[in-house]
C-alpha positions as CSV (number, residue, x, y, z in Angstrom):
1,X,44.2,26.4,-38.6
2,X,43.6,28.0,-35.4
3,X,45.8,30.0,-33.0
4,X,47.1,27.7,-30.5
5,X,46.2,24.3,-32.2
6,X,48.5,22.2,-34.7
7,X,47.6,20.1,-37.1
8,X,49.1,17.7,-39.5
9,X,47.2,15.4,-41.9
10,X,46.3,12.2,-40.0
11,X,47.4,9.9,-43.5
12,X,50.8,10.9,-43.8
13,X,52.7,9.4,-40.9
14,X,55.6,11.5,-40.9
15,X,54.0,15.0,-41.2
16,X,52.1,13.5,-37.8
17,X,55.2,13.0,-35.9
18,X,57.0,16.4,-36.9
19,X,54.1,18.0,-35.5
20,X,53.9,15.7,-32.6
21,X,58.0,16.4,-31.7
22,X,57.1,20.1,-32.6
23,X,54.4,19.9,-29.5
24,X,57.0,18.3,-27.4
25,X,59.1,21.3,-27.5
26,X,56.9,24.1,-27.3
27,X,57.0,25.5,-23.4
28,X,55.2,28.5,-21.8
29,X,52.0,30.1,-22.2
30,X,50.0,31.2,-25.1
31,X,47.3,34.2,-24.9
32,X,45.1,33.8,-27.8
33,X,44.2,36.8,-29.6
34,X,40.7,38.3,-29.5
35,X,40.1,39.0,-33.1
36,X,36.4,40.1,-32.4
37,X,35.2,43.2,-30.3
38,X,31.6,42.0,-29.5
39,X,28.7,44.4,-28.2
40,X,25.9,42.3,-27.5
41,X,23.8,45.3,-26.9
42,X,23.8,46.5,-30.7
43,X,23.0,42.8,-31.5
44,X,20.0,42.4,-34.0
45,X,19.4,38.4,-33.6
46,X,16.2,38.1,-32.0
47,X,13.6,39.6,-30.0
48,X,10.7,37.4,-28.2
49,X,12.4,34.0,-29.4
50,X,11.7,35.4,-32.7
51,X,14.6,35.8,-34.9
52,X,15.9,38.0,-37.1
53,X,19.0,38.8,-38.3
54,X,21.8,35.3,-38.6
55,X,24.3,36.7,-40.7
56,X,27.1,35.6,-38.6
57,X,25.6,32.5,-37.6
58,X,25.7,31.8,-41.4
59,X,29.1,32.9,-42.1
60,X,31.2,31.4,-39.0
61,X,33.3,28.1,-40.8
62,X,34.7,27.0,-36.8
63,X,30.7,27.0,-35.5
64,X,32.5,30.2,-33.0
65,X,29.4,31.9,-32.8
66,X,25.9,30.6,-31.1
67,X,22.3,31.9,-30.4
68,X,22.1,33.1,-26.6
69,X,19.2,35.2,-25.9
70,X,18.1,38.1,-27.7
71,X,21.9,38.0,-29.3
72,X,24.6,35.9,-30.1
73,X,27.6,35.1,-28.5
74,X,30.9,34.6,-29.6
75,X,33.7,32.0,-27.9
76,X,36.6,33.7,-28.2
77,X,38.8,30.0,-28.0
78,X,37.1,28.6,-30.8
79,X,36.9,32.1,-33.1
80,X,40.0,31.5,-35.8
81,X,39.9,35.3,-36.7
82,X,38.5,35.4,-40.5
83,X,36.6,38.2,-39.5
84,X,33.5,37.3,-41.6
85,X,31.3,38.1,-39.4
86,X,32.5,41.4,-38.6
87,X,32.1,42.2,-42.1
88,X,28.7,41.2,-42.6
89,X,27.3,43.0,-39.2
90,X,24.8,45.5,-39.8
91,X,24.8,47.4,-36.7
92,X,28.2,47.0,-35.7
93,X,27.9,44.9,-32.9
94,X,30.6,42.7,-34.0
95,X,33.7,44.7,-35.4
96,X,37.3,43.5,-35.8
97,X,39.9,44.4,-33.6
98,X,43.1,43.5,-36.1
99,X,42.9,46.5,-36.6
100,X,39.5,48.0,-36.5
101,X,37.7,49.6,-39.0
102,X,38.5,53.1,-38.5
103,X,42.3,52.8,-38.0
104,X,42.3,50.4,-41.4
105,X,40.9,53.6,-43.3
106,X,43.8,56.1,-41.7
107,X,45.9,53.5,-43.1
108,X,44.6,53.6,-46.8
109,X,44.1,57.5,-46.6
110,X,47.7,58.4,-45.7
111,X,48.9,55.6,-48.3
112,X,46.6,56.7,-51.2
113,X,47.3,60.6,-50.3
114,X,51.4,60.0,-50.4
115,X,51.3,57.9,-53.6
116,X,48.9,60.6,-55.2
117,X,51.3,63.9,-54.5
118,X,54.1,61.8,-55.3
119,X,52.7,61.8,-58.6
120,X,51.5,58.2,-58.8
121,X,48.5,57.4,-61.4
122,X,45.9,54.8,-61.4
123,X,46.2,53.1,-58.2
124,X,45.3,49.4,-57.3
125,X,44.9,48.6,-53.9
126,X,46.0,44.9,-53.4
127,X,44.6,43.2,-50.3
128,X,46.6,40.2,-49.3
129,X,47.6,38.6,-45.8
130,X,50.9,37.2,-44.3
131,X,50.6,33.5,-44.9
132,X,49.4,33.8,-48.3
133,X,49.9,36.7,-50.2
134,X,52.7,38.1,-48.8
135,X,55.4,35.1,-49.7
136,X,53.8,35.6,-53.7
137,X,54.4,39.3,-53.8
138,X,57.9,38.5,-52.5
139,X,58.3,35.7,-55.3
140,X,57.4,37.7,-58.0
141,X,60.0,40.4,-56.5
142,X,62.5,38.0,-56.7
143,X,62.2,35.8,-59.1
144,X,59.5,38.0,-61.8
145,X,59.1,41.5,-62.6
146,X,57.2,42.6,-59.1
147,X,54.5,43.9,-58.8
148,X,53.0,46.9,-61.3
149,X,54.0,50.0,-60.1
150,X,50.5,51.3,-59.8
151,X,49.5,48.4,-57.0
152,X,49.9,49.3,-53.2
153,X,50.0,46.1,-51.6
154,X,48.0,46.3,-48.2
155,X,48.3,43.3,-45.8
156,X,45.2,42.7,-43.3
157,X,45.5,39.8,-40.8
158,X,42.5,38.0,-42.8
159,X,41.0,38.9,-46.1
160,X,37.8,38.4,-45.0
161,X,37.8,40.8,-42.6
162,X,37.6,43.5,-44.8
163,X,33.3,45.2,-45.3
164,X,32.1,47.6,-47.2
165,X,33.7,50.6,-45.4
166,X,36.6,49.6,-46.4
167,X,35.7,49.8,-50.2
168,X,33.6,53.0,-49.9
169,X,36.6,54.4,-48.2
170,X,39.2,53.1,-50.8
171,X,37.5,54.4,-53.8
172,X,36.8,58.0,-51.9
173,X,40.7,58.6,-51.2
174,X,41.3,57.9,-54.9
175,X,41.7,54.2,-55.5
176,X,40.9,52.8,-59.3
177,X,40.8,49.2,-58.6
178,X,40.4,46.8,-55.5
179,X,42.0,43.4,-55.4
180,X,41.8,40.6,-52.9
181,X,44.4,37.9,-53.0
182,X,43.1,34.5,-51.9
183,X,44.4,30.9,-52.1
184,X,43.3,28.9,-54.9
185,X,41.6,26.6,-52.8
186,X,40.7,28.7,-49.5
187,X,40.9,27.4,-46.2
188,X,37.5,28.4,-45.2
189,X,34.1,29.6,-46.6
190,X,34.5,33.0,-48.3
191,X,30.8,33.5,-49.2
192,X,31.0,36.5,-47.1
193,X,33.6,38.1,-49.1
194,X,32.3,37.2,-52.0
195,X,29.0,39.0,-51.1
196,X,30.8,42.3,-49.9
197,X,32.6,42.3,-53.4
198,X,29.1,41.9,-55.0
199,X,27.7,45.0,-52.5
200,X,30.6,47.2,-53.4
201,X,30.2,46.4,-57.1
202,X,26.6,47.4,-57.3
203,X,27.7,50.7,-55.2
204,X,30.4,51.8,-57.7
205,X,28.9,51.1,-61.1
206,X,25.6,53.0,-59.6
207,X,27.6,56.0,-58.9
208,X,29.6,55.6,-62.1
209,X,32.6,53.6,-61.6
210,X,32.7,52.0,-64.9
211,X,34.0,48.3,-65.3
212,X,34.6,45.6,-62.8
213,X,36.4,47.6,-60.1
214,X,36.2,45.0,-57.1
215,X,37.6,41.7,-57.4
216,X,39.5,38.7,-56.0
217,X,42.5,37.0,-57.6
218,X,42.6,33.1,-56.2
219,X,45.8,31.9,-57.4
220,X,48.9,30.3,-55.5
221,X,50.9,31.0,-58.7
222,X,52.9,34.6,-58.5
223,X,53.4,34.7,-62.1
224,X,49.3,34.9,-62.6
225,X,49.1,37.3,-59.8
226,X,51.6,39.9,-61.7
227,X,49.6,38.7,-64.8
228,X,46.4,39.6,-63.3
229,X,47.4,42.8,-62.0
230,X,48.6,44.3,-65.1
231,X,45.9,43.0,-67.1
232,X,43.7,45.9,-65.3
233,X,42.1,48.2,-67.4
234,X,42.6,51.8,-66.7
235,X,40.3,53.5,-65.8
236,X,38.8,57.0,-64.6
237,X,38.9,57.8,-60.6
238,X,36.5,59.8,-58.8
239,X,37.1,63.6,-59.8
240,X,37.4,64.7,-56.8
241,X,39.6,63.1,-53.3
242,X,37.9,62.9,-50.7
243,X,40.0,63.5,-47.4
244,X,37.6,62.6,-44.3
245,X,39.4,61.0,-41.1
246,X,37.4,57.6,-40.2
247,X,36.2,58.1,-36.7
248,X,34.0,56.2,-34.3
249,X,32.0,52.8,-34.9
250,X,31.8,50.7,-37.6
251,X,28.0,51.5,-38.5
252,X,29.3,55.3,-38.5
253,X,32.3,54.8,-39.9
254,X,30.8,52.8,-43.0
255,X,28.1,55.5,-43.5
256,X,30.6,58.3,-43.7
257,X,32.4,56.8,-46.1
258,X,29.5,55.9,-48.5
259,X,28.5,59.7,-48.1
260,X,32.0,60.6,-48.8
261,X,31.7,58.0,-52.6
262,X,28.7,59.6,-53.2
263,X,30.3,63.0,-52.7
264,X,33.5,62.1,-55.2
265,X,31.3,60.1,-57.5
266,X,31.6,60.5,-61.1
267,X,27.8,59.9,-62.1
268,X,26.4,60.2,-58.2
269,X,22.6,59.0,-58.1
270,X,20.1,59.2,-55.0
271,X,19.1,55.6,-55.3
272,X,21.2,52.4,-55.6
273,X,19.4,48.8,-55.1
274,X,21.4,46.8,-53.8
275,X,20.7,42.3,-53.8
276,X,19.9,40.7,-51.0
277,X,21.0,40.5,-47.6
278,X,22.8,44.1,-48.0
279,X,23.1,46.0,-44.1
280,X,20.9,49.0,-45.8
281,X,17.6,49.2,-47.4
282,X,13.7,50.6,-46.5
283,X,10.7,48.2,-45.1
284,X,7.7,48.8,-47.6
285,X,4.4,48.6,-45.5
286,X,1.1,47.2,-47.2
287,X,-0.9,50.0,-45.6
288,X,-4.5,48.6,-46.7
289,X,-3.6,45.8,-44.1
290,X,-1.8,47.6,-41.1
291,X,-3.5,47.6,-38.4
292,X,-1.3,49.7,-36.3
293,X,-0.3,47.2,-33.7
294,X,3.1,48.7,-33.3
295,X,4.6,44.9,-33.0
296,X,6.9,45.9,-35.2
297,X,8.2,49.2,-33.1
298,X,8.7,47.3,-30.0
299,X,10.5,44.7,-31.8
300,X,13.2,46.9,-34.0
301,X,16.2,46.9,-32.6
302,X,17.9,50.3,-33.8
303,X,14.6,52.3,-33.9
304,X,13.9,52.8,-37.7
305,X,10.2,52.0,-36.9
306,X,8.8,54.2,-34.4
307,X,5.5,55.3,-33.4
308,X,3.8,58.8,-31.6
309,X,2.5,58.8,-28.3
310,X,0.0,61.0,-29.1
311,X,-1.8,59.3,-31.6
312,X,-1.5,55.9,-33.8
313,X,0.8,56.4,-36.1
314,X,4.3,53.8,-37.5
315,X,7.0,56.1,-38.9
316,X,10.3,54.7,-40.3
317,X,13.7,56.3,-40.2
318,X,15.8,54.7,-43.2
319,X,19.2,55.7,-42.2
320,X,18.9,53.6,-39.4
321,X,17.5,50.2,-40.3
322,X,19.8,47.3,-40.7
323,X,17.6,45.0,-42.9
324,X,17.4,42.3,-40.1
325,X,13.9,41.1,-40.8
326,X,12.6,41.3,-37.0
327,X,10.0,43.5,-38.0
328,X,9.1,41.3,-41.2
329,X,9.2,38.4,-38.8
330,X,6.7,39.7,-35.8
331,X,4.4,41.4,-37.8
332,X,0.9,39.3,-37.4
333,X,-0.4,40.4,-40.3
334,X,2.5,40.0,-42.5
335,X,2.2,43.5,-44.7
336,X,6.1,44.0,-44.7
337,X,8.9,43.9,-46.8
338,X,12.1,44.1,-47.1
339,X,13.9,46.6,-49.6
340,X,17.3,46.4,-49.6
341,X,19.0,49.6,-51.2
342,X,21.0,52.5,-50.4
343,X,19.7,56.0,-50.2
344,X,22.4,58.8,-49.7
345,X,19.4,61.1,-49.0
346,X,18.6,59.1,-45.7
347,X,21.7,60.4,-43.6
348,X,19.7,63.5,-43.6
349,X,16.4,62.9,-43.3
350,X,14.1,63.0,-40.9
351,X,11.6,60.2,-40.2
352,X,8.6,59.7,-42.5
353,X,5.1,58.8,-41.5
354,X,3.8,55.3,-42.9
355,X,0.6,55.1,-41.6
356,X,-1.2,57.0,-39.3
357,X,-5.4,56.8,-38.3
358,X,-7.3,58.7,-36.0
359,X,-8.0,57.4,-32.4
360,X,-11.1,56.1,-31.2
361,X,-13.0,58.0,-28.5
362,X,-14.9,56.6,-25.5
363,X,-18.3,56.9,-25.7
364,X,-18.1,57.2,-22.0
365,X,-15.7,59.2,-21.0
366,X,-14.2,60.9,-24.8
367,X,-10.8,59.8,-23.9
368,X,-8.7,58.6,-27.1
369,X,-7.4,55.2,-27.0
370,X,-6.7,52.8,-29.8
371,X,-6.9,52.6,-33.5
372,X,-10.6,53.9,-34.6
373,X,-10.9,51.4,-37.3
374,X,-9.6,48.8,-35.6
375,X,-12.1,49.0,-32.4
376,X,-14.8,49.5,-35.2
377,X,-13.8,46.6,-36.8
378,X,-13.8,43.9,-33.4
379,X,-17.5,45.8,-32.6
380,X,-18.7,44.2,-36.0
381,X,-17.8,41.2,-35.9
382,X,-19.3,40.9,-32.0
383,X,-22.4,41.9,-32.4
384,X,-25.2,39.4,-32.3
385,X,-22.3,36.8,-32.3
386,X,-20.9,36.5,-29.3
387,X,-22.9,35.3,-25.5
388,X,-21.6,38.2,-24.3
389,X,-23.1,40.6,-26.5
390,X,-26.6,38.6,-27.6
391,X,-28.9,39.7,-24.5
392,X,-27.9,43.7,-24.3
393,X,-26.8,46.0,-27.0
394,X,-25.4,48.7,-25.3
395,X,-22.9,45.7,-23.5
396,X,-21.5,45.9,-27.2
397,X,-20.2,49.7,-26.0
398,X,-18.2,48.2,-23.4
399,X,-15.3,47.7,-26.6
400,X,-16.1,51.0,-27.4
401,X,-14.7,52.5,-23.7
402,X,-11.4,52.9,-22.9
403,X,-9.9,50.5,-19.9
404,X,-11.1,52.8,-16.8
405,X,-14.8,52.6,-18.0
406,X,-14.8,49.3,-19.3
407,X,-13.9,48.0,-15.1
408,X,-16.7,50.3,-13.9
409,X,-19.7,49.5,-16.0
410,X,-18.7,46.3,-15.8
411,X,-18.7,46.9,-11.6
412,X,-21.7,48.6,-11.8
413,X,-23.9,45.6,-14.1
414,X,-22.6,42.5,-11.3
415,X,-21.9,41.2,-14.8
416,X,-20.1,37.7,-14.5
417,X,-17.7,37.1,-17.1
418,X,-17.8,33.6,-16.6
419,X,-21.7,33.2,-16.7
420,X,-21.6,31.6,-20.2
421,X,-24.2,29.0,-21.3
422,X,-23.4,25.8,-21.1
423,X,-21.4,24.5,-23.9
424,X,-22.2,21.1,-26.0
425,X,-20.4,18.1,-24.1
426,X,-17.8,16.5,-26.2
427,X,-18.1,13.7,-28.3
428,X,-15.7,10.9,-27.2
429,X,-14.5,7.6,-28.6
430,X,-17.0,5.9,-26.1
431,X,-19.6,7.6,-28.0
432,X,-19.4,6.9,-31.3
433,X,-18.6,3.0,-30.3
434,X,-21.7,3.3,-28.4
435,X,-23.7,4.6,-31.5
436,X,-22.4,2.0,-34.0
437,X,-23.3,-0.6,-31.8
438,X,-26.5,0.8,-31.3
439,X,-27.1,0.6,-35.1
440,X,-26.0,-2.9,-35.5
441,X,-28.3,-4.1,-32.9
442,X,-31.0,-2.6,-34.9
């Protein structure tokens, strides 16, 4: 249910008036909290009415969040907080504000260091919120054997808030286990979480986590909660504790934690692929059918796909693509796909050339300007086809001259662009009446 709003089950008559004599007493003003810090400029959605990344749009259960423009905008009235969307952002545009990301990782550091030098083994970190999961921890501390010593509960405002950063984070400070308690039946959607969990188990058991290390526990019954818990495996942490201080954005914040796993890693590897829909991954080009047309540079929105001023030529910077298809989309000769993956090499890499091809030169002037194989190619497939080009054959050079000496020879010929021959009239309805009657008659 959402901030400000009550609610009570239309078939039961009595729970209707409670919460109807429970509106009749309320008084004041309520300020609804802004769960979402939104920066449309780091928004990935579309460019050119084409779109790209919907993430959010996928993931919002109260309909919150809508198209608008180049982005998407989020109505802070309607938002009921479940953060999903913050989670599943790739470039950070939408982060959560209860609390943000960085401040949640201070939190688990300094917890995680103090259990640690107090001599504390095997931890579980136990993600749970106040309506849910904090009344069964407090049932099984009254009325069961609590929880196992080893489990820090953590309480967030929603479960689903929670990304990847936080995982990468947890398992760099020294965490063995991650747990996420959830209602039985949940009030909303929870494919988002569901798909972090499945992100941040690829990540760990590719760097050497063994056994299922990230998982929810959807139960409204504290006994199976404790039961869960201590039915945990042990298992092995990471060798050595990492002890970076989050700082800064979410995109940073989550890509200085995953270096900081892959630092602490038991069995660290390069390469991790990761499934679908993951914030991190390469575009593979089909270079045989490029044609350097640079629609996808102008339409990436971070700047992983760039290109050279001096010459054509794509290059692609890995650490920052986001996976949001625009360049997959606006590419008009569809040569590229997505790879989602993580490399732990990229952070430090430079940019690496896809394609590159020489320029074509004037033959007027010398000057460079376009793609040599392309102009080459449009020169072929003119010649002796096209009005234009059927009466003169040096007129064919006039695609072989860059844009200054194209408008002069063209200047200098009185050539009329708009001199074509006339073209076959139509055939209409009228006519082919006309020409059936014609043969009846005969």
């Amino acid at each position: 249910m959402r901030d400000g709003y009550l609610r009570a089950d239309p078939r039961d008559a009595a729970a209707v008036l409670r919460t109807v004599l429970k509106a009749r007493d309320l008084s004041g003003s309520f300020e609804k909290p802004r769960y979402i810090a939104f920066n449309e400029n780091l928004c990935a959605h579309s460019r050119s009415n084409i779109v790209g990344c919907h993430r959010c749009l996928d993931l919002c259960p109260t309909g919150a969040i809508a198209p608008n423009g180049d982005h998407v905008a989020i109505d802070a009235q309607i938002c009921a907080g479940c953060g999903q969307c913050a989670a599943a952002c790739p470039t950070g545009a939408a982060g959560y504000a209860l609390p943000p990301a960085d401040a949640l990782l201070r939190k688990l550091r300094l917890l995680l260091a103090t259990f640690l030098d107090a001599g504390g083994v095997q931890p579980v970190l136990l993600f749970h919120d106040a309506d849910h999961g904090r009344p069964l921890i407090e049932a099984l501390a009254r009325y069961g054997d609590g929880l196992p010593a080893n489990v820090l509960p953590v309480e967030v405002n929603e479960i689903t808030q929670l990304g990847l950063e936080t995982l990468a984070g947890a398992f760099a400070y020294g965490a063995t286990a991650v747990r996420f308690a959830l209602r039985a039946k949940p009030r909303h959607d929870v494919s988002g979480l569901n798909k972090t969990i499945a992100f941040g188990q690829e990540i760990v058991t590719g760097l050497g986590f063994d056994g299922p290390r990230i998982a929810s526990i959807e139960t409204d019954d504290p006994d199976v909660l404790g039961q869960t818990l201590r039915a945990i495996d042990v298992v092995r942490t990471a060798g050595k504790l990492a002890t970076f201080v989050a700082v800064g954005k979410k995109r940073e914040v989550i890509q200085l934690a995953l270096r900081e796993l892959h630092a602490v890693a038991p069995a660290p590897v390069d390469v991790i692929a990761l499934p679908e829909g993951a914030p991190f991954g390469k575009v593979d080009v089909n270079v045989e059918g490029c044609t350097l047309c640079l629609s996808c540079v102008s339409a990436c929105p971070t700047g992983a796909l760039s290109d050279d001023p001096e010459r054509p030529m794509l290059r692609f910077t890995e650490a920052a693509c986001v996976q949001c298809g625009l360049c997959r989309a606006t590419c008009p000769e569809k040569v590229i796909t997505l790879v989602p993956q993580i490399d732990f090499r990229a952070a430090t890499a430079s940019s690496h050339v896809v394609k590159q091809e020489d320029p074509f030169l004037c033959v007027r002037c010398g000057t460079p300007f376009g793609v040599k194989s392309t102009v080459e190619r449009v020169a072929a497939k003119l010649e002796g086809k096209h009005w234009m080009y059927k009466d003169s054959k040096h007129r064919l050079d006039l695609v072989k001259m860059c844009a200054d000496c194209r408008v002069q020879v063209t200047a200098e010929e009185n050539f009329d662009p708009f001199g074509a021959p006339q073209r076959p009239r139509l055939r209409t309805t009228e006519d082919y009446l006309r020409a059936r009657r014609e043969e009846s008659d005969s």
